[in-house]
C-alpha positions in Angstrom: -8.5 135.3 -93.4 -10.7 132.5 -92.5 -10.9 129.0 -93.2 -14.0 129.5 -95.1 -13.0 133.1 -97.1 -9.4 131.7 -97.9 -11.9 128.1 -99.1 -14.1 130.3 -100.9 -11.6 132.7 -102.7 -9.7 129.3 -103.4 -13.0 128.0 -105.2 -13.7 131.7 -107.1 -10.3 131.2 -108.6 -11.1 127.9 -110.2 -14.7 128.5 -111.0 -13.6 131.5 -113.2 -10.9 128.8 -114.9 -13.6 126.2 -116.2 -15.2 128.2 -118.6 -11.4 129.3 -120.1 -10.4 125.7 -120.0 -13.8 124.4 -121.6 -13.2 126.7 -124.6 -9.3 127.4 -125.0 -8.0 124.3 -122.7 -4.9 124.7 -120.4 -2.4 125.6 -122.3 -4.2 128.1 -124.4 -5.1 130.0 -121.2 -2.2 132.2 -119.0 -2.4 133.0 -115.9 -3.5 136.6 -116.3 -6.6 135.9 -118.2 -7.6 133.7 -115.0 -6.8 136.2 -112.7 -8.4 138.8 -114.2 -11.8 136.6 -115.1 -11.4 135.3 -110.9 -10.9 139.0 -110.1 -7.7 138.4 -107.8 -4.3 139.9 -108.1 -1.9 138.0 -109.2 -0.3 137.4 -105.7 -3.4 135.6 -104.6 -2.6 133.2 -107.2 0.4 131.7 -105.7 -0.8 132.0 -102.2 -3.7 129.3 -103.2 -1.7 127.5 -105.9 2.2 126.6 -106.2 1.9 126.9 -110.5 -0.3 126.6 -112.8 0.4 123.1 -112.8 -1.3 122.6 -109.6 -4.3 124.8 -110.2 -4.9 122.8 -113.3 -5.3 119.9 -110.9 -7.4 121.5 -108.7 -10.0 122.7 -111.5 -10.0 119.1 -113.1 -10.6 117.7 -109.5 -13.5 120.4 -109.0 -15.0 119.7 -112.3 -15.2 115.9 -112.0 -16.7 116.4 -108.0 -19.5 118.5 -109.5 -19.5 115.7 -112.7 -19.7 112.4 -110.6 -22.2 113.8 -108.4 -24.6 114.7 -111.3 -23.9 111.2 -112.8 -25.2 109.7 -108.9 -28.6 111.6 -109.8 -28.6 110.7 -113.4 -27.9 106.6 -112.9 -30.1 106.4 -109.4 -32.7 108.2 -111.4 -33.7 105.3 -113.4 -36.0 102.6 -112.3 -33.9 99.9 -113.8 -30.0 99.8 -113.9 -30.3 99.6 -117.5 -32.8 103.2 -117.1 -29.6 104.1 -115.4 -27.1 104.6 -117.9 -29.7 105.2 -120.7 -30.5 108.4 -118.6 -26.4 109.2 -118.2 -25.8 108.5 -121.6 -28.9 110.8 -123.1 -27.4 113.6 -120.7 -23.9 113.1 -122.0 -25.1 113.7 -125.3 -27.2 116.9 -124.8 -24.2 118.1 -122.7 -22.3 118.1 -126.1 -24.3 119.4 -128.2 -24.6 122.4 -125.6 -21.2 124.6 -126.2 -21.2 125.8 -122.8 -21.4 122.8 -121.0 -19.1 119.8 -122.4 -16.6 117.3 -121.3 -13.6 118.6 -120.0 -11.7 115.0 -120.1 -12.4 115.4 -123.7 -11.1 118.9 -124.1 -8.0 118.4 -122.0 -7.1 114.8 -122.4 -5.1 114.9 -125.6 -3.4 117.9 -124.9 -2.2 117.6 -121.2 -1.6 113.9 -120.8 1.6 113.8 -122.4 2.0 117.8 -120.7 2.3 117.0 -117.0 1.6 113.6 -115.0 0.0 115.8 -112.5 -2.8 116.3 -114.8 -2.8 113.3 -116.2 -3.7 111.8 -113.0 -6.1 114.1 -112.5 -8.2 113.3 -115.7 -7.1 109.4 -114.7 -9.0 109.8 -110.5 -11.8 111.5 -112.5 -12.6 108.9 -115.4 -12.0 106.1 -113.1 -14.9 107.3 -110.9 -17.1 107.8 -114.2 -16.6 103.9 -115.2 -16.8 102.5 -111.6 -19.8 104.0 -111.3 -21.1 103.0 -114.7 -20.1 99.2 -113.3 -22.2 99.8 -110.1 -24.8 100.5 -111.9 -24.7 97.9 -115.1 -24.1 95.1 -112.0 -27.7 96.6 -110.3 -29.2 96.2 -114.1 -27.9 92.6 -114.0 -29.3 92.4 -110.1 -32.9 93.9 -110.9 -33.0 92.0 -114.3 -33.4 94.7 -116.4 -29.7 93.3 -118.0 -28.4 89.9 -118.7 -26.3 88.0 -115.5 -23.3 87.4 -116.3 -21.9 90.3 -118.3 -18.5 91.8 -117.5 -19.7 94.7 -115.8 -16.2 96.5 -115.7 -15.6 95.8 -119.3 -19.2 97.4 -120.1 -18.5 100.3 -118.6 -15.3 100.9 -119.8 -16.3 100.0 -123.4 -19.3 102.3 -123.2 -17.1 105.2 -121.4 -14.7 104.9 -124.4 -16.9 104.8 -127.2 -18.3 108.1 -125.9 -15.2 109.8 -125.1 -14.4 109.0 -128.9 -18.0 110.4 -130.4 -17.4 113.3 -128.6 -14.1 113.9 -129.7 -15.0 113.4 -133.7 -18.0 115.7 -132.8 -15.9 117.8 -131.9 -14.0 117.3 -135.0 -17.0 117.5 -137.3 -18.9 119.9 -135.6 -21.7 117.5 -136.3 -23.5 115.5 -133.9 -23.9 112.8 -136.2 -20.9 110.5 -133.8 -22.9 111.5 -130.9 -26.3 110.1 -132.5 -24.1 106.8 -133.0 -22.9 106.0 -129.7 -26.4 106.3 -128.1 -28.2 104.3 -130.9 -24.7 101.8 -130.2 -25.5 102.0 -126.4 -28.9 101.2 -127.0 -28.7 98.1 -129.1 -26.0 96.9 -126.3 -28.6 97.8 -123.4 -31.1 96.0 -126.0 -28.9 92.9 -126.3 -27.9 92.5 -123.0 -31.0 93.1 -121.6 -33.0 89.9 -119.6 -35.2 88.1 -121.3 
């Protein structure tokens, strides 16, 4: 087997997860279900992955590499730094109210953290790169002027991170998008107040 078939069989495996995970999360999927939704015998499993444990790494890792390069488009698609995270923050909220495509660190993070450290430090790399990148773009807003000098850029970002992982979490629990509504009309009056004058 090549490098690239064995890489590409590897990556069939965990696309075929994501979905499960999205709607069932990790423990509420078995390994069969993966295996037959990947299409690979259940031999193939181990030879790519050492347990379950490990794949479920791997497809958190995969999922936040896709995520954190849409969120590069999304915050280097506005004009302004504070364009930036207005444009991440209107995606994140379409996102949710879109079933098939939602936030995994939301689906996973109460349930596995306390599971396996494994994938707790998965969901920890990936997060981490959502709010430094959140920072690098509320510190260009304060560079550009389009957001006040000064602010804590850090402590922004992780604010605004949290306060999103939370909406989503009671929208979830509602099945109502009535949280997610808050948050962006909460970002906005931040963006709004900390915006130059």
């Amino acid at each position: 087997m090549t490098s690239s078939t064995y890489a590409d069989v590897r990556q069939g495996i965990i696309d075929a997860a994501l979905p499960l995970f999205m709607h069932k999360g990790f423990t509420g999927v078995g390994l069969t279900e993966i295996l037959a939704a990947a299409k690979v015998p259940k031999g193939s499993f181990y030879h790519y992955f050492g347990s379950k444990e490990v794949f479920g790494a791997a497809v958190i890792d995969s999922y936040f590499e896709r995520t954190l390069a849409r969120i590069d488009d999304l915050l280097a698609q506005g004009a302004t730094g504070r364009q930036g995270i207005l444009n991440y923050f209107e995606d994140w909220r379409a996102c949710q109210l879109a079933e098939s495509s939602q936030c995994l660190a939301v689906k996973l993070g109460a349930e596995v953290s306390d599971l396996s450290e494994t994938l707790r430090a998965a969901l920890h790399r990936g997060t981490s790169g959502i709010t430094s990148r959140l920072e690098r773009c509320i510190e260009r807003g304060a560079a550009d002027g389009s957001l006040a000098q000064g602010l804590d850029a850090k402590v922004l970002a992780v604010a605004l991170y949290q306060s999103w992982v939370g909406a989503s979490l009671l929208a979830k629990i509602n099945h109502d998008r009535g949280p997610l509504d808050t948050a962006m009309a909460g970002t906005q009056q931040v963006m709004n107040l900390t915006q130059q004058v």
